[in-house]
C-alpha positions as CSV (number, residue, x, y, z in Angstrom):
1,X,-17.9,306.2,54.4
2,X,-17.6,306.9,50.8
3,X,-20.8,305.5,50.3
4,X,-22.2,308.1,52.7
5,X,-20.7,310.9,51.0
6,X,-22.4,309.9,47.5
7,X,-25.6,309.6,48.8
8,X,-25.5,312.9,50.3
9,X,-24.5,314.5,47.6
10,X,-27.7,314.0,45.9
11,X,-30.3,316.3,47.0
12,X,-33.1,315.2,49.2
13,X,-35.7,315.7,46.1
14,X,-33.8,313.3,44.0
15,X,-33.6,310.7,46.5
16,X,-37.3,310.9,47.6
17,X,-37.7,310.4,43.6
18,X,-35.7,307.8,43.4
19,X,-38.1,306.1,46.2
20,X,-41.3,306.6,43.9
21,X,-40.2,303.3,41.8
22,X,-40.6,301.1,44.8
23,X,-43.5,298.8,44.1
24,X,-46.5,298.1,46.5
25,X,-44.5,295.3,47.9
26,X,-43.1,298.1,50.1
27,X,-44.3,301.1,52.1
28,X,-45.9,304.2,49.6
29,X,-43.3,306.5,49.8
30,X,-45.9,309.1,51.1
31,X,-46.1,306.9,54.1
32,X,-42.3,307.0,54.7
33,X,-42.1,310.5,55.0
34,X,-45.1,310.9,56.6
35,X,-43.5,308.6,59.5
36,X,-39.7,309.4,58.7
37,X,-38.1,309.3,62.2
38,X,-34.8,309.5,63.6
39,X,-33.8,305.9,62.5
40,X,-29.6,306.1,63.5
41,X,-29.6,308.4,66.6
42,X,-28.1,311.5,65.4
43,X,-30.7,313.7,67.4
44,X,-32.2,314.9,63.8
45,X,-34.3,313.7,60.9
46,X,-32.7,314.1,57.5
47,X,-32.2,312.4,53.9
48,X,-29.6,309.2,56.2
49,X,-33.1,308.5,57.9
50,X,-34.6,308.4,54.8
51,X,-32.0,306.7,53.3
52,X,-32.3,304.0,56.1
53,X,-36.1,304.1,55.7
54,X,-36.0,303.4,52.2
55,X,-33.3,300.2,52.5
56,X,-36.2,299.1,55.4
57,X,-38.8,299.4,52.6
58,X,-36.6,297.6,49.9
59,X,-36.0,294.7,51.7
60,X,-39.6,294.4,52.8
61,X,-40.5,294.1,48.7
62,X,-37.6,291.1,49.4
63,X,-36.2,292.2,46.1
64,X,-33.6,289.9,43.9
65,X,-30.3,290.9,45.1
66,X,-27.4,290.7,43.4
67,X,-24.1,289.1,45.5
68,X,-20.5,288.5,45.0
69,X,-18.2,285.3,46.2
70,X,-15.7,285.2,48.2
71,X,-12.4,284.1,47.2
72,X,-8.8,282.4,48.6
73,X,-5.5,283.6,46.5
74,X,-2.3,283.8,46.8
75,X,-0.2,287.1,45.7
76,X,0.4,287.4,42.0
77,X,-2.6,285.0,41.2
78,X,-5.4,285.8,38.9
79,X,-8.8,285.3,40.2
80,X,-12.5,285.8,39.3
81,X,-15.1,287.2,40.9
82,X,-18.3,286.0,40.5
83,X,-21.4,289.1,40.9
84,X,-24.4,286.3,41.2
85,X,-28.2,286.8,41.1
86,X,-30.2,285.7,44.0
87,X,-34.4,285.4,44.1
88,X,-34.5,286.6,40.4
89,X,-38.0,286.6,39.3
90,X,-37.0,287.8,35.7
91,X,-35.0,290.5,34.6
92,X,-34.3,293.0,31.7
93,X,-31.0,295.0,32.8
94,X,-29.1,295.5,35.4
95,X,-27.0,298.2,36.1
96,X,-24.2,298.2,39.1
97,X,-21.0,299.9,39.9
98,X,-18.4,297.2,41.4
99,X,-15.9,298.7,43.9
100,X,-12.8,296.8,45.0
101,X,-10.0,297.4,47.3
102,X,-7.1,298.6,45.9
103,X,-4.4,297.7,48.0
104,X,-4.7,294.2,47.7
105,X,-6.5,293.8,44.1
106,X,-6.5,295.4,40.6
107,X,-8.4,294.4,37.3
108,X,-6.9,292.5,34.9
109,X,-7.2,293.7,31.4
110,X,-7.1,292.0,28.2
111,X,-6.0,294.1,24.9
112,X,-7.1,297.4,26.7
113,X,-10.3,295.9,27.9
114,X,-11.3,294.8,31.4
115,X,-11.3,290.8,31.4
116,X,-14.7,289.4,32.2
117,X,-17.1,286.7,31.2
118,X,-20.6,287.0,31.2
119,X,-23.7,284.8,31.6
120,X,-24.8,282.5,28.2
121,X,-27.8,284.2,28.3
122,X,-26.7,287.8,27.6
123,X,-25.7,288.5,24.1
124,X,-22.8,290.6,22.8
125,X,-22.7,294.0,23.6
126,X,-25.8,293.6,26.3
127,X,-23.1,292.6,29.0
128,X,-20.4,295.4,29.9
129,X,-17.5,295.9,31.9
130,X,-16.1,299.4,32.1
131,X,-13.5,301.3,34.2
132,X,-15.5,304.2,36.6
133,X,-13.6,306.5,36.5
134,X,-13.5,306.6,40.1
135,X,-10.2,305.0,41.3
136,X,-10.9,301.5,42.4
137,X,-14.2,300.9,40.6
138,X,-16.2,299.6,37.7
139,X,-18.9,299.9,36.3
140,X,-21.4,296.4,34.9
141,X,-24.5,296.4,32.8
142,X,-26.3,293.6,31.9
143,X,-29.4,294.0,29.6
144,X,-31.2,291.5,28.1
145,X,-33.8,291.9,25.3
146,X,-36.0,289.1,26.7
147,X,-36.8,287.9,31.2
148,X,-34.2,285.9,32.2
149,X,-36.3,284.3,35.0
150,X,-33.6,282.4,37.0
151,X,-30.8,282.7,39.7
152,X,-27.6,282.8,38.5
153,X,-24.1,284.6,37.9
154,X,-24.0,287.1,35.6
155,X,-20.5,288.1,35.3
156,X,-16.9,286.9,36.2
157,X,-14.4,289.6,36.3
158,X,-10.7,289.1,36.6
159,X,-8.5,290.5,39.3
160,X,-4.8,290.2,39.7
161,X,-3.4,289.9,43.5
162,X,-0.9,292.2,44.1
163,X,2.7,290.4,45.2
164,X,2.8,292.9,47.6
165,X,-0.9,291.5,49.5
166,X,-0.5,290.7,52.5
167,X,-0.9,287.0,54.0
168,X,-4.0,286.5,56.2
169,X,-5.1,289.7,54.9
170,X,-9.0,289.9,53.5
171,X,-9.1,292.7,50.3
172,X,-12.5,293.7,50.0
173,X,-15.4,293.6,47.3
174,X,-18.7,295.2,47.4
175,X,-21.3,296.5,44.9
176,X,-23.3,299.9,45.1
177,X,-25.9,302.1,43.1
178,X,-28.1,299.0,41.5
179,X,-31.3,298.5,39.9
180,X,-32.9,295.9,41.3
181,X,-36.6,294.3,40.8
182,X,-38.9,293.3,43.4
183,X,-41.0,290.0,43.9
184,X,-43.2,290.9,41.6
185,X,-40.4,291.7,38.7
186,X,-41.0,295.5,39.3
187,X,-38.3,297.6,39.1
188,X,-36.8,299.7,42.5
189,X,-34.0,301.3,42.9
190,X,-31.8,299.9,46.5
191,X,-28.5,301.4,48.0
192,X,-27.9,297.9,49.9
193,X,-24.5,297.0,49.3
194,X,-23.4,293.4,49.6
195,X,-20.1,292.3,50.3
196,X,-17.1,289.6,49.1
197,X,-13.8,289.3,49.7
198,X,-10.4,288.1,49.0
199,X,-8.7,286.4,51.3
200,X,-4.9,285.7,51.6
201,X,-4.3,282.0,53.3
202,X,-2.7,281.5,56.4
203,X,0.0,279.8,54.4
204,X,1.2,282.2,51.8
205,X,4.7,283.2,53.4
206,X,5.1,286.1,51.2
207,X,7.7,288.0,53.2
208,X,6.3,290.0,55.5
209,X,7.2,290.2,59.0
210,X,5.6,288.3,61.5
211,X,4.2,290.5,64.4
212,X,1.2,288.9,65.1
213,X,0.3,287.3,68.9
214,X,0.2,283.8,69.0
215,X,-3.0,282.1,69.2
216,X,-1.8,278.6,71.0
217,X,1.1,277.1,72.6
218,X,2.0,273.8,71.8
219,X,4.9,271.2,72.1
220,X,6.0,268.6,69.7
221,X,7.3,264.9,69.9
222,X,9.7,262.0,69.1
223,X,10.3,258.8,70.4
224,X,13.3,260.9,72.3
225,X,10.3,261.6,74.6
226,X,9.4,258.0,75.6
227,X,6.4,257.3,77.4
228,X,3.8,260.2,77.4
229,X,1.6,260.7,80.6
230,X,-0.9,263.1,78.4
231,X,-3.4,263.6,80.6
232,X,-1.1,265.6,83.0
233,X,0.6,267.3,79.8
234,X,-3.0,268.6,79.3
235,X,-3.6,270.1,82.8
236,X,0.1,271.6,82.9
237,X,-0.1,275.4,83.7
238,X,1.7,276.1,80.5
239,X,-1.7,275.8,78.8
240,X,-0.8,272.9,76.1
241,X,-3.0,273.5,73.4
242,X,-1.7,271.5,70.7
243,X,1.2,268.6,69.6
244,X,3.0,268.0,66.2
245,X,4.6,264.5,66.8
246,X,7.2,263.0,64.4
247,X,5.6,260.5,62.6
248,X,8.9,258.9,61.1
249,X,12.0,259.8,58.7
250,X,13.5,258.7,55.1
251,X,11.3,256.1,52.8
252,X,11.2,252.8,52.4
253,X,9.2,250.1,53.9
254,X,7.1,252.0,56.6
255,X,7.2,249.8,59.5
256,X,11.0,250.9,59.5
257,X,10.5,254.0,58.5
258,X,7.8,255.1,61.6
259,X,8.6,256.6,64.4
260,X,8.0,254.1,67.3
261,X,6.5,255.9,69.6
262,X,4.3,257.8,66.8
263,X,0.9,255.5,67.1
264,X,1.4,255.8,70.9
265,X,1.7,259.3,70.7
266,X,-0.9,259.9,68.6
267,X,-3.5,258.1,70.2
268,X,-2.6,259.4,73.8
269,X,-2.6,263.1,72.6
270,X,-6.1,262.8,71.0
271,X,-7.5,260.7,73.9
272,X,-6.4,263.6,76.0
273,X,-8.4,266.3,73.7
274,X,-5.3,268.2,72.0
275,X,-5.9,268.6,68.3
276,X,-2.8,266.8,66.3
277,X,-0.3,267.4,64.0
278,X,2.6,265.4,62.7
279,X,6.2,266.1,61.1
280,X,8.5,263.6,58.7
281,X,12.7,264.3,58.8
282,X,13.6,264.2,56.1
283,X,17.1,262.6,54.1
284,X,16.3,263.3,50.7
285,X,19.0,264.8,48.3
286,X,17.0,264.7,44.9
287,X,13.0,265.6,44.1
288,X,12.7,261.8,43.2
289,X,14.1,260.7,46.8
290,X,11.6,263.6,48.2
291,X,8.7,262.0,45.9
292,X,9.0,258.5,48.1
293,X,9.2,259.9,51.4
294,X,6.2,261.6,51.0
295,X,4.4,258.5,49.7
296,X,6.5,256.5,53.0
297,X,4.7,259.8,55.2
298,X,1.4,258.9,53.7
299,X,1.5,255.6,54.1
300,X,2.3,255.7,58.2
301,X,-0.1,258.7,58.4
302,X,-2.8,256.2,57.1
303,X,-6.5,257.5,57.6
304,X,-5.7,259.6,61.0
305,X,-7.3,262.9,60.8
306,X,-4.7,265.9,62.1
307,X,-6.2,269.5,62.8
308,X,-2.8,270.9,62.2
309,X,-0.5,270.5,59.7
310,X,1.9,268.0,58.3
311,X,5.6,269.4,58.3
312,X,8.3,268.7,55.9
313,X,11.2,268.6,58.5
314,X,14.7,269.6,56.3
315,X,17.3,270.2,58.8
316,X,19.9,268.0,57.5
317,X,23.4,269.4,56.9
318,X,23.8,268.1,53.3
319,X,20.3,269.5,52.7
320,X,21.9,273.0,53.9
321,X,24.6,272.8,51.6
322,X,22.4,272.5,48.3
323,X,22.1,275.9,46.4
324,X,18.2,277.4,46.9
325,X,17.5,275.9,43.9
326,X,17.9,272.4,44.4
327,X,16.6,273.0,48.2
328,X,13.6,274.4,47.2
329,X,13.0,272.0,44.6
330,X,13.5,268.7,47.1
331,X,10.6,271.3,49.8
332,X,8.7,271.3,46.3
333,X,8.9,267.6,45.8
334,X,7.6,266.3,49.2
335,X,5.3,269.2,49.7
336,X,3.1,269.1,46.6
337,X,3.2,265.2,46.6
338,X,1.3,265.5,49.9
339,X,-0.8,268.2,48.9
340,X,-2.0,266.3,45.8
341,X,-3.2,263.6,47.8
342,X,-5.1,266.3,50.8
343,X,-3.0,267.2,53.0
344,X,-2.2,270.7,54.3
345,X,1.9,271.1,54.5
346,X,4.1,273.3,56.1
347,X,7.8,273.4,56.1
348,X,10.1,273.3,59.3
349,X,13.6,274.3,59.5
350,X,16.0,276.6,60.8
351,X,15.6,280.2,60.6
352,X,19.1,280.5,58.5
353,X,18.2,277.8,56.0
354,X,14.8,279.5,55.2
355,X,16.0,282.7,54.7
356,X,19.3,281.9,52.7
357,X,17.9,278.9,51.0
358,X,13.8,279.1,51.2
359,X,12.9,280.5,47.8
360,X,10.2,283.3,47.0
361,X,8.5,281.3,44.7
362,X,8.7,278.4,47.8
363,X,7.7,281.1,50.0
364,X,4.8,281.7,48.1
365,X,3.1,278.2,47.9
366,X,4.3,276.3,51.5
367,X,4.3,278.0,55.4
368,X,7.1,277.7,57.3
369,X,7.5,276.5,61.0
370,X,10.8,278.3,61.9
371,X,13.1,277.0,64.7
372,X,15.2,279.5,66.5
373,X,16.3,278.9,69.8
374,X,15.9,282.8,71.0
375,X,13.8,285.2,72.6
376,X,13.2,286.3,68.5
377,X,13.5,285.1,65.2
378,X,15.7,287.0,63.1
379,X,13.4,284.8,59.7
380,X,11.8,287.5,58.0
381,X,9.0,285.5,56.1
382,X,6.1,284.8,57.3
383,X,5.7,281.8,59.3
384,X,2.6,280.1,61.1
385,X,4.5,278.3,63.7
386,X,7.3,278.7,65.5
387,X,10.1,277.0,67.6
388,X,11.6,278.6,70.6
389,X,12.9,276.1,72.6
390,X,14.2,272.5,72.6
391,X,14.9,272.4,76.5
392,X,11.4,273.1,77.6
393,X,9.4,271.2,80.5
394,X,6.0,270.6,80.6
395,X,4.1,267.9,83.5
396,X,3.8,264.6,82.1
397,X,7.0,264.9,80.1
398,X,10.2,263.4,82.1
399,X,13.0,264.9,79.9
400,X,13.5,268.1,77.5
401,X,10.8,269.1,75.3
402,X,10.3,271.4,72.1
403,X,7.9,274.4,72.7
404,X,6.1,276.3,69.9
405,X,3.9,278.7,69.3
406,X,1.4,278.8,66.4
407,X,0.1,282.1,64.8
408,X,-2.8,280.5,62.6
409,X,-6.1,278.4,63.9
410,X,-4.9,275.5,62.0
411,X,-8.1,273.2,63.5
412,X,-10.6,276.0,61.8
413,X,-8.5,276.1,58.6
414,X,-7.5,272.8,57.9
415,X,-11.3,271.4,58.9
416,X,-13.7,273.8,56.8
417,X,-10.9,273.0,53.6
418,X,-11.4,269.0,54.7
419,X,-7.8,268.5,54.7
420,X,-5.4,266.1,56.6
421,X,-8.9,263.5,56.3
422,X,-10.5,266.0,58.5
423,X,-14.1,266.1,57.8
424,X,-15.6,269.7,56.8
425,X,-18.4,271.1,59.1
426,X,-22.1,270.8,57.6
């Protein structure tokens, strides 16, 4: 919309002269008005056909394009932004005005001066950053004094996430008003606008309140369960769309350590086409005893691949007497151990616990799988799974079962980031 309003602004002789510079790669402009017709279905021809005309004729000259990336971040973290060259044939400057969304993102300044880095190839003062003046935007200039005939980025520019983004939120980057050059290395002037984005993952818990539909119903597992029939579990009218299943407890050697039911388990769930995730209870009082269950968890884990997460399961009583601090740091201990090593984490416990013990900063690195017996959770964090019953039934399960919900398509993003030895599509 506001790009709209900018272009109409300009009169209609400015833009038909900013069309004169497009090369021969594209319609004469003569021809353009000669043909203009109504081109968005507003029952009139005026300067937004023209406008639409004129992009048509850009892309026809397939000019080089300038692009930025998209990005994953977590509140309060400082990213970069990459504004890339594409099908460069050579250039001399470069002149763009960078918009970004400011209720997720803000630039990050350095001694009064936007933080950026620029291309090798650019010297000195040739590569700019400035503020706009127009809220939310920058202006970039790149200028060389010889053809830089190649692809490639031309500046990073720093933004802060704001601790109040939002998780699963996408904050939104686009560029406007450049000078591009043609096939040929012609100059033309384009009002395409390509896009990035910022994305907050499914796992930054950063305290906002859960309202969200759930996306799949699952159950989850234990040798308390016995003997699985999964293939009726599957078909049951409850819609079973996924399993967590306790892989074991403590550390130590791991034949002990394993659930005994967890291989069974595993291989019946996946046989019967339900994507798999698993859980470790936990006993560990320090960061050190946290350290060797995790490498206990890996070790029974072996190479499976699990499309949803593996939980840290802290539900102990001693655990809920610790002070936030050494709660969070034992979550911290386990939790990054595993992460080191590939594997997407999550951390289950009660919903008193995580909100009287559960850290910010803890919130801010791990999800939470939340267990409250209830028709709601009073846990005001986010959370990507939750708990809501330990006396469920579901066909193909002869006693009690946990039910969950789960508010993220773990399968989608724990296989494109090739975690949990799941292998990243082509």
């Amino acid at each position: 919309m506001m790009k709209a309003k900018r272009i109409f602004a300009r009169s209609l002789s400015a833009v038909v002269g900013a069309m004169l510079t497009v090369t021969a790669c594209a319609a004469p402009v003569s021809a353009l008005t000669d043909t203009l017709t109504d081109r968005n279905g507003d029952g009139v021809i005026n300067v937004f056909d023209l406008i639409l005309a004129k992009r048509e004729s850009v892309a026809a000259a397939n000019p080089m394009t300038i692009d930025v990336n998209e990005q994953e971040a977590l509140p309060g973290d400082t990213i970069c932004i990459d504004v890339k060259l594409t099908n460069n044939p050579g250039f001399a400057r470069a002149t763009f005005m960078l918009h970004y969304d400011t209720s997720g993102l803000a630039l990050v300044y350095d001694n009064e001066t936007v933080a950026y880095t620029f291309d090798g190839d650019l010297a000195g003062d040739a590569a700019m950053v400035l503020p706009s003046g127009v809220h939310g935007s920058a202006v970039c200039v790149a200028e060389n004094s010889t053809s830089v005939a190649k692809d490639a980025t031309l500046f990073s520019i720093q933004f802060a996430v704001l601790d109040s983004a939002e998780a699963k939120a996408s904050y939104s980057v686009s560029i406007s008003d450049t000078l591009f050059y043609d096939g040929d290395g012609a100059e033309i002037s384009s009002m395409l606008i390509e896009k990035g984005a910022v994305t907050i993952p499914a796992h930054a818990a950063n305290g906002t309140k859960n309202e969200r539909k759930p996306v799949a119903f699952g159950v989850d597992v234990s040798k308390w369960q016995g003997n699985i029939r999964w293939d009726e579990v599957v078909t049951d009218r409850k819609n079973v769309a996924f399993a967590m299943i306790r892989a074991g407890s403590g550390s130590g050697d791991p034949d002990y350590c394993s659930d005994p039911y967890f291989a069974q388990h595993y291989d019946g769930a996946v046989a019967a086409g339900l994507p798999v995730g698993a859980y470790w209870y936990s006993y560990a009082l320090t960061p050190e005893a946290a350290v060797a269950e995790a490498e206990t968890c890996m070790k029974v884990l072996g190479d499976r691949p699990f499309q949803y997460p593996i939980a840290f399961d802290v539900e102990r009583p001693k655990q809920w007497a610790m002070s936030p601090q050494d709660f969070s740091a034992i979550i911290d201990a386990f939790c990054s151990t595993m992460e080191a090593n590939g594997y997407y984490v999550v951390v289950y416990s009660s919903a008193s616990p995580l909100t009287n013990l559960y850290t910010q900063e803890m919130r801010l690195k791990y999800g939470v799988w939340v267990a409250q017996y209830a028709p709601n959770t009073y846990y005001n964090g986010d959370y990507g799974m939750w708990q809501y019953s330990c006396t469920g039934r579901v066909d193909g399960i002869d006693c009690d079962v946990d039910l969950n919900y789960s508010y993220y398509d773990y399968p989608s993003i724990i296989g494109k980031g090739g975690f949990n030895h799941c292998t990243p599509p082509a």
